[in-house]
PALUMKOL-33141 format. One record per residue (C-alpha): residue number from 1; residue in three letters; x, y, z. Coordinates in Angstrom, 3 decimals, always signed. Example, Ala and Ser with C-alpha at 12.3 -4.5 7.8 and 13.67 -1.06 7.14 Angstrom:
BEGIN
<rec n="1" res="ALA" X="+12.300" Y="-4.500" Z="+7.800"/>
<rec n="2" res="SER" X="+13.670" Y="-1.060" Z="+7.140"/>
This chain:
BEGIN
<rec n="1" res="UNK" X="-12.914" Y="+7.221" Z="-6.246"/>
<rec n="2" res="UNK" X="-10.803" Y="+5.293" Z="-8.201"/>
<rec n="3" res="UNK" X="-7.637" Y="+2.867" Z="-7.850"/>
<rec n="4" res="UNK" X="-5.916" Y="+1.818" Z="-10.981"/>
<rec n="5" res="UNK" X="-4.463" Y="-1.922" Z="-9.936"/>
<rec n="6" res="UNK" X="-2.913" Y="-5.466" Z="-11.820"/>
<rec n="7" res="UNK" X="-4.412" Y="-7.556" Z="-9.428"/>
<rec n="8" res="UNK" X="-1.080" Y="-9.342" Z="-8.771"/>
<rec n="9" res="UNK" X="+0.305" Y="-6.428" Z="-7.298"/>
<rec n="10" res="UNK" X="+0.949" Y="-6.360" Z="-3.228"/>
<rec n="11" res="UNK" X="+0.675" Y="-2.465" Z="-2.916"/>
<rec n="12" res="UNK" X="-2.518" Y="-2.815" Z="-4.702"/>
<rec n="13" res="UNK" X="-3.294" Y="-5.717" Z="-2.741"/>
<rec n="14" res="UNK" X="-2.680" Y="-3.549" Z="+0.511"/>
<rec n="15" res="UNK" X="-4.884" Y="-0.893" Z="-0.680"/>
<rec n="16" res="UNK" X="-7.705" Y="-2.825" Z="-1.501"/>
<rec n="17" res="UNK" X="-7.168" Y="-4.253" Z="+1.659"/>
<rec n="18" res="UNK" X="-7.761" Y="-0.891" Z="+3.528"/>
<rec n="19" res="UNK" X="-10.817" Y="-0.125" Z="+1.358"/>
<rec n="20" res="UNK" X="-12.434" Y="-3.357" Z="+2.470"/>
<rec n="21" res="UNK" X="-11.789" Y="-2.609" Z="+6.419"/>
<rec n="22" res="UNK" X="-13.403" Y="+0.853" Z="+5.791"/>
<rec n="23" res="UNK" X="-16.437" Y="-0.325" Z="+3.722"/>
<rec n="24" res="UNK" X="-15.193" Y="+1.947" Z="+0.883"/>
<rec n="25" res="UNK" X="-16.730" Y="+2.443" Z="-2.883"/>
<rec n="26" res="UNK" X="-13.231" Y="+1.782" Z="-5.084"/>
<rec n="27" res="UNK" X="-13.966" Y="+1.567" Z="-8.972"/>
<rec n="28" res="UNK" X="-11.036" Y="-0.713" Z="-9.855"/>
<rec n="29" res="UNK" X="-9.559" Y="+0.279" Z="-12.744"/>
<rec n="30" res="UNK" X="-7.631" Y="-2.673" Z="-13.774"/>
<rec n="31" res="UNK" X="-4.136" Y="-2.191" Z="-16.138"/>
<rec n="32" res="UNK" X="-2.974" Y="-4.808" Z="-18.362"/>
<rec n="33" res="UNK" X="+0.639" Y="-4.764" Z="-17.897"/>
<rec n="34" res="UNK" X="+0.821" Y="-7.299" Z="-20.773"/>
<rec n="35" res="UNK" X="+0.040" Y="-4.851" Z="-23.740"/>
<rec n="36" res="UNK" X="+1.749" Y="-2.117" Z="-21.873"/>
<rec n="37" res="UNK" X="-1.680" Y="+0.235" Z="-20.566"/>
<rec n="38" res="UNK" X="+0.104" Y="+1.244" Z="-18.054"/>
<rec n="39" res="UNK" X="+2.455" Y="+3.339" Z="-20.527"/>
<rec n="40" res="UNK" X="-0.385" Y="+4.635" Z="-22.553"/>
<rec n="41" res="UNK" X="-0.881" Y="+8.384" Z="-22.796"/>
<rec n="42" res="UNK" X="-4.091" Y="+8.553" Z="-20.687"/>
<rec n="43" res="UNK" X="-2.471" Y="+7.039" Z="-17.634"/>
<rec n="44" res="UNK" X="+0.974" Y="+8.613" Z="-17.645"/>
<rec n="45" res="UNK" X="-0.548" Y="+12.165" Z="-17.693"/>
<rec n="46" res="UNK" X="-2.276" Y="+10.917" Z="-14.450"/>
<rec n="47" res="UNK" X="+0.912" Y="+9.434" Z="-13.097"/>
<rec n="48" res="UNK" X="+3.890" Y="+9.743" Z="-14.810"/>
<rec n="49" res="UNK" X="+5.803" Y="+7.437" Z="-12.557"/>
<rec n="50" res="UNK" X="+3.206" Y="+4.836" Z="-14.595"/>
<rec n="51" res="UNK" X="+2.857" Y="+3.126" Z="-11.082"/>
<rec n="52" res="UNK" X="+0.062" Y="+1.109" Z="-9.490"/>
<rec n="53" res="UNK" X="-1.650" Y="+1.700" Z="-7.196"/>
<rec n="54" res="UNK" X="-2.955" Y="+5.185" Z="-8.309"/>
<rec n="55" res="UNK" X="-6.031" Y="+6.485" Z="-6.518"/>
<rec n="56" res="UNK" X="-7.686" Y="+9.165" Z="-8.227"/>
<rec n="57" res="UNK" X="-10.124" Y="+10.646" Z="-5.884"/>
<rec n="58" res="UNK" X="-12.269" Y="+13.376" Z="-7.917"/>
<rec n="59" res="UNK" X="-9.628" Y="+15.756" Z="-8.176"/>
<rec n="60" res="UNK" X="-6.912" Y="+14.589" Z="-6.306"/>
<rec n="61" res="UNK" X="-4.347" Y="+12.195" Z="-7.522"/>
<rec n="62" res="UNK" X="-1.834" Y="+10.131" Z="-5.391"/>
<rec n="63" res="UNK" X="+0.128" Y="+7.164" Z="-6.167"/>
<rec n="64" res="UNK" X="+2.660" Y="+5.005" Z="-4.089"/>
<rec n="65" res="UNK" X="+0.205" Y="+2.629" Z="-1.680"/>
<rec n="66" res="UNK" X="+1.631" Y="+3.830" Z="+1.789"/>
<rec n="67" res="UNK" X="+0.884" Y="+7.205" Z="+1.238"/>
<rec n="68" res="UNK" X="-2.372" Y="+5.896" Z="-0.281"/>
<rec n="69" res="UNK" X="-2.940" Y="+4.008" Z="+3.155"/>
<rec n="70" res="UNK" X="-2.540" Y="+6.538" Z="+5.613"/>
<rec n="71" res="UNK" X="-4.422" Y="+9.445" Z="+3.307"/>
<rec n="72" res="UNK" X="-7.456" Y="+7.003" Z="+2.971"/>
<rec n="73" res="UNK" X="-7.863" Y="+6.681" Z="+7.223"/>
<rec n="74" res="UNK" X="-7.349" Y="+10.872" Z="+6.923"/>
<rec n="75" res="UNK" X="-9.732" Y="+11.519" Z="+4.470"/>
<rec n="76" res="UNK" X="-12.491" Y="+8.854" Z="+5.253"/>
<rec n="77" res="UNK" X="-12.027" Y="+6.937" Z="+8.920"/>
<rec n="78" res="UNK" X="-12.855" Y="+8.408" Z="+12.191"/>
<rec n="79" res="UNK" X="-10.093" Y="+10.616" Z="+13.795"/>
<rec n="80" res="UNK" X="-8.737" Y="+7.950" Z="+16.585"/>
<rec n="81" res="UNK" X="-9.477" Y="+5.025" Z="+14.219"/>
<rec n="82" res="UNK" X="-7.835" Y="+2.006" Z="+15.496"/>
<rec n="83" res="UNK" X="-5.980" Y="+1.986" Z="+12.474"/>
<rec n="84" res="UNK" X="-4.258" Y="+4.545" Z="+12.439"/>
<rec n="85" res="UNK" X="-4.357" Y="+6.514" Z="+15.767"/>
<rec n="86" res="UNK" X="-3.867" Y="+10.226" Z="+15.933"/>
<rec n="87" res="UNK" X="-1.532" Y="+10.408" Z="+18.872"/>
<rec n="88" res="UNK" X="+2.165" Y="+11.083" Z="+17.524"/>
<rec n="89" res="UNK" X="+4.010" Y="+8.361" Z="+18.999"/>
<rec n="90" res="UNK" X="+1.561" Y="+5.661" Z="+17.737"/>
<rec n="91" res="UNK" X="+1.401" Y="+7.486" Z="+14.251"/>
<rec n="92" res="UNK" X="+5.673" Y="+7.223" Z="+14.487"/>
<rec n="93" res="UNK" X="+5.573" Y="+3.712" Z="+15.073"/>
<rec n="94" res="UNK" X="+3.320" Y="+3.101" Z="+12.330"/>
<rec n="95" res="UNK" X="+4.934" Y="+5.115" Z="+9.839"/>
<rec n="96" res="UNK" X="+7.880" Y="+3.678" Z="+10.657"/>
<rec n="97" res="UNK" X="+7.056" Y="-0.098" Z="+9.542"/>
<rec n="98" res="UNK" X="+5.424" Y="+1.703" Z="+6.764"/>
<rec n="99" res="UNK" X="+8.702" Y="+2.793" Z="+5.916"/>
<rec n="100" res="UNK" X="+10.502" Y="-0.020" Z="+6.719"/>
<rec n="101" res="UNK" X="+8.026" Y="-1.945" Z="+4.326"/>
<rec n="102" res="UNK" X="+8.497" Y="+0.034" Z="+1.672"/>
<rec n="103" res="UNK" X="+12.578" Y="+0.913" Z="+1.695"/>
<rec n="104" res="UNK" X="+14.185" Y="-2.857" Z="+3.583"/>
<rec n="105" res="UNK" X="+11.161" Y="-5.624" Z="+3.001"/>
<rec n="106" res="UNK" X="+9.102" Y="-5.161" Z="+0.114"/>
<rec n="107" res="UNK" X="+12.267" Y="-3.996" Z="-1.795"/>
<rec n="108" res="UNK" X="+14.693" Y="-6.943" Z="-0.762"/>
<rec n="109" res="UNK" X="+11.227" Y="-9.113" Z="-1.784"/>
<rec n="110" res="UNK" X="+11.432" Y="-7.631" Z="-5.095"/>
<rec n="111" res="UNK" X="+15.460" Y="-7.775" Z="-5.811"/>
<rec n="112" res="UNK" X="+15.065" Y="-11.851" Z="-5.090"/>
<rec n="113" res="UNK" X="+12.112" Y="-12.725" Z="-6.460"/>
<rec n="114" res="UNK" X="+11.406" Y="-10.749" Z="-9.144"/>
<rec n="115" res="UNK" X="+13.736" Y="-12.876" Z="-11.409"/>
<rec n="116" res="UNK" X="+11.189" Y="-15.484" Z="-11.416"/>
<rec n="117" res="UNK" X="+9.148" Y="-13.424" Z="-13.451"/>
<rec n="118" res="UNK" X="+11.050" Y="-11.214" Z="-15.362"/>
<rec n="119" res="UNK" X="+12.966" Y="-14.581" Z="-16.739"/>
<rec n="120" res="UNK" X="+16.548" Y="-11.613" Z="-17.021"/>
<rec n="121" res="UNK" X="+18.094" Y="-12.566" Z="-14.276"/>
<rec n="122" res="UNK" X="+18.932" Y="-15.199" Z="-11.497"/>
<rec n="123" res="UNK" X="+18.491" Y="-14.564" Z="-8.002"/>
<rec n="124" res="UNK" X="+21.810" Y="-14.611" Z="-5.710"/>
<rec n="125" res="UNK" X="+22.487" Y="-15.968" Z="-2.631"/>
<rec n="126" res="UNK" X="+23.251" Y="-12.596" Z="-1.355"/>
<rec n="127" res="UNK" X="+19.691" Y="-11.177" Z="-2.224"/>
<rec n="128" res="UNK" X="+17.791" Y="-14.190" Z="-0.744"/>
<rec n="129" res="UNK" X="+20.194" Y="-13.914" Z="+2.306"/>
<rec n="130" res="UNK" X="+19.519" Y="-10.109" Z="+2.737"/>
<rec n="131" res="UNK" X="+15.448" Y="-10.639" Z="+1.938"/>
<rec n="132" res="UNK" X="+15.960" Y="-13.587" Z="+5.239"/>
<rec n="133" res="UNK" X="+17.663" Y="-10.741" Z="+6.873"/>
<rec n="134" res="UNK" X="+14.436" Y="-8.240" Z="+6.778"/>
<rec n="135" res="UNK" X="+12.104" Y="-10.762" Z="+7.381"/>
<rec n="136" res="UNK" X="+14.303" Y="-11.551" Z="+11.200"/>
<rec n="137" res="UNK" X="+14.189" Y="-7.537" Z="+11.684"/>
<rec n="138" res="UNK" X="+9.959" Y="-8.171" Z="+11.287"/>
<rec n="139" res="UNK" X="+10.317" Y="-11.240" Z="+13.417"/>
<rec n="140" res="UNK" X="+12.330" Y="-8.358" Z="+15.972"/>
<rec n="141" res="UNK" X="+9.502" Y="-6.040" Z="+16.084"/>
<rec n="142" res="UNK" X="+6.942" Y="-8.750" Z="+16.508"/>
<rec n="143" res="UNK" X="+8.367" Y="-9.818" Z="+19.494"/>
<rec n="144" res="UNK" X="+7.996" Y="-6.758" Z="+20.818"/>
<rec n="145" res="UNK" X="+4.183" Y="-6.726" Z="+20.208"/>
<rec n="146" res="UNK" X="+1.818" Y="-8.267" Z="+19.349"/>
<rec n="147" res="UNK" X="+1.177" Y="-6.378" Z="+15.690"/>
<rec n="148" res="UNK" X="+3.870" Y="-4.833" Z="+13.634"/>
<rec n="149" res="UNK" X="+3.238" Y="-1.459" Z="+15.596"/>
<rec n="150" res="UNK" X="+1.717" Y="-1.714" Z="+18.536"/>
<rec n="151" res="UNK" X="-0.447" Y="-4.622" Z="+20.285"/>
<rec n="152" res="UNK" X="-3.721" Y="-4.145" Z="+17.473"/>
<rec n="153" res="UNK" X="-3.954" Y="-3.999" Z="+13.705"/>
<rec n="154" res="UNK" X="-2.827" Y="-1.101" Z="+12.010"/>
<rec n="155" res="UNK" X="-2.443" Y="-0.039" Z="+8.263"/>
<rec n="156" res="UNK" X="+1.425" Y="-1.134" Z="+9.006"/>
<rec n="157" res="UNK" X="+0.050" Y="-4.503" Z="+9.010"/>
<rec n="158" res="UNK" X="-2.573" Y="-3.975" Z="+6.223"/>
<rec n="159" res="UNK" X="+1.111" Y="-3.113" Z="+4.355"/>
<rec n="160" res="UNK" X="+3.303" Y="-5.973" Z="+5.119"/>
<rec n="161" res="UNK" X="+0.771" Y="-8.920" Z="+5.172"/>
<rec n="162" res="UNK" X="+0.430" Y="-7.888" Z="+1.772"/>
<rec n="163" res="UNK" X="+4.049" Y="-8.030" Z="+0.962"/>
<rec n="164" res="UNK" X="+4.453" Y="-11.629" Z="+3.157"/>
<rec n="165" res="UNK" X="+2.224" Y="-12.763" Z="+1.573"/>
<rec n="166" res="UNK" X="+4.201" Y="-12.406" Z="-1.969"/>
<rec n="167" res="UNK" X="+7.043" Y="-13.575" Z="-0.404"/>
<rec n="168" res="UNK" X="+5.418" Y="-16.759" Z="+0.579"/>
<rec n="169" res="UNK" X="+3.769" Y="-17.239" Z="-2.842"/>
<rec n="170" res="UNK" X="+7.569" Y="-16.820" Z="-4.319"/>
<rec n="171" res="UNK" X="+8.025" Y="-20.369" Z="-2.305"/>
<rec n="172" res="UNK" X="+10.326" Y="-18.222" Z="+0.609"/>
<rec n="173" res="UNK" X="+10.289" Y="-20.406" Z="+3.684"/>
<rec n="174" res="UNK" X="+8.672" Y="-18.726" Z="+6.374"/>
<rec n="175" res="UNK" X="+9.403" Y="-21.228" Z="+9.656"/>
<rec n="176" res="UNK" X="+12.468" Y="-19.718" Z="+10.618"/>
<rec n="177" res="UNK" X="+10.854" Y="-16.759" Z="+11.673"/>
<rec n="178" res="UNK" X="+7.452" Y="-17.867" Z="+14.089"/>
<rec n="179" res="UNK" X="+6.597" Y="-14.948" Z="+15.196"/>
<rec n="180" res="UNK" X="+6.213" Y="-13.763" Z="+11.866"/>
<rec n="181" res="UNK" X="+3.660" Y="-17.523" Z="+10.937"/>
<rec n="182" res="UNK" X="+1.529" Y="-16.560" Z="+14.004"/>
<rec n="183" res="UNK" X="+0.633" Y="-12.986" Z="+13.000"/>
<rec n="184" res="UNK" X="+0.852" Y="-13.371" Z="+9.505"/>
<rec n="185" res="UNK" X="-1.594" Y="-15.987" Z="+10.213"/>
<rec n="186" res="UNK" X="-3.487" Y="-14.061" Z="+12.897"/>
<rec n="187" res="UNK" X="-4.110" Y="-11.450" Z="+10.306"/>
<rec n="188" res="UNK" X="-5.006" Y="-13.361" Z="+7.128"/>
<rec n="189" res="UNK" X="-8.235" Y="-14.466" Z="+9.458"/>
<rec n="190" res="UNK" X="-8.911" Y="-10.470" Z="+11.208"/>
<rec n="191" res="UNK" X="-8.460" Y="-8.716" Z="+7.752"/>
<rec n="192" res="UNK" X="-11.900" Y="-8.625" Z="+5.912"/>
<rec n="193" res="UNK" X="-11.426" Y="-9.548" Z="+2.100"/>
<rec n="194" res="UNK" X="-8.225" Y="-11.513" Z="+2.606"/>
<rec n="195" res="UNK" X="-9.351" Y="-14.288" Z="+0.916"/>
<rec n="196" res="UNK" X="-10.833" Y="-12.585" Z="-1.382"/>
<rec n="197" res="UNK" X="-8.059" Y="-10.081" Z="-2.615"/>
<rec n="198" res="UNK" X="-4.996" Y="-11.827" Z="-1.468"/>
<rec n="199" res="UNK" X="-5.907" Y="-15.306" Z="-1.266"/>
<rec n="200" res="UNK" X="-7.400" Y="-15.571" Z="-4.891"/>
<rec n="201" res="UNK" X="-4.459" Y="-14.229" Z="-6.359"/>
<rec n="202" res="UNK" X="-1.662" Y="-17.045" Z="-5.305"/>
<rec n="203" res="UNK" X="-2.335" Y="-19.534" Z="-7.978"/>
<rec n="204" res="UNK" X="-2.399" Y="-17.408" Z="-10.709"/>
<rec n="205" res="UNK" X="+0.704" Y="-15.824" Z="-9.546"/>
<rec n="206" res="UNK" X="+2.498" Y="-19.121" Z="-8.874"/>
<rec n="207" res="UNK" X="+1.551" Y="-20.117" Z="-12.369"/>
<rec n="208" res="UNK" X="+3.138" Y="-16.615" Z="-13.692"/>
<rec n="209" res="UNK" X="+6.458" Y="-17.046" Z="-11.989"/>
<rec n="210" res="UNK" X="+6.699" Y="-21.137" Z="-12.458"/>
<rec n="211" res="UNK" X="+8.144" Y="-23.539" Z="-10.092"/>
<rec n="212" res="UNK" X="+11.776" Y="-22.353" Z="-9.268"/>
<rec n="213" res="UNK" X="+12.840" Y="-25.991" Z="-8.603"/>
């Protein structure tokens, strides 16, 4: 199969991620946002969203890296894979931080820190007040167990340590919140490849957006 990526990208992060727990072949196909490949005509007839991640999986085609997630432990784990249980409840749960990642953290990530890069715009108090906001609903469900859905990892985690973790390179102070430090940290050393396709990527990242001060 294969994922087209930017290797700065958390969704892409979180997929790679997955493919790393499940000893997966993925030919990276990396896009250089830079001289706009990602608009080119090749790629947009395979998405025409022009998203990353897109996994292209002979002939099957699928963009959007939570979907991605849960159709790569369907298609290629076990059926009651730790990550992603079959039994309905625990799939609700799961699908539900899933969701939660996509539509109330990742997004309020992305409305206050993505000034920093795109050099338009200036952050508000408002959107770094409503990003502080999602990270105490995490810091909710975490004290509830002891991962984001349930009391082992999941692909909800494999999801929003990818998305903490850009919100921590973006210089977002994280102490306010400890249940969110201790499994953030708790799953930076249990994820396989964190180092290697998180990790790597927070210098060259923090060099991209500059120092906000």
């Amino acid at each position: 199969m294969e994922l087209y990526i930017h290797p700065m990208s958390p969704p892409c992060w979180a997929v790679l991620l997955l493919g790393r727990q499940l000893d997966l072949k993925i030919n990276q196909k990396v896009l250089d946002f830079g001289t706009e490949e990602h608009l080119k005509e090749d790629f947009v007839k395979i998405n025409p969203e022009h998203t990353v991640p897109t996994l292209v999986d002979g002939e099957f085609i699928l963009s959007e890296s939570r979907a991605i997630l849960s159709y790569l432990m369907d298609a290629y784990a076990e059926d009651n894979h730790a990550l992603y249980p079959r039994a309905a409840k625990e799939r609700a749960v799961i699908q539900h931080r899933l969701n939660f990642d996509l539509g109330t953290l990742y997004n309020r990530f992305y409305a206050y820190c993505s000034p920093m890069w795109n050099k338009k715009a200036t952050s508000t108090e408002a959107q770094r007040d409503k990003l502080y906001e999602a990270l105490g609903f995490l810091e909710t469900y975490l004290g509830r167990s002891r991962y984001a859905a349930g009391d082992h990892l999941t692909i909800a985690d494999v999801s929003l340590v990818a998305s903490v973790s850009a919100i921590e390179i973006c210089y977002v102070k994280l102490e306010k919140y400890p249940k969110v430090v201790a499994w953030y940290e708790r799953c930076k050393k249990e994820l396989t490849g964190y180092e290697d396709i998180v990790a790597s990527q927070f210098e060259g990242f923090r060099k991209f957006i500059g120092d906000p001060a």
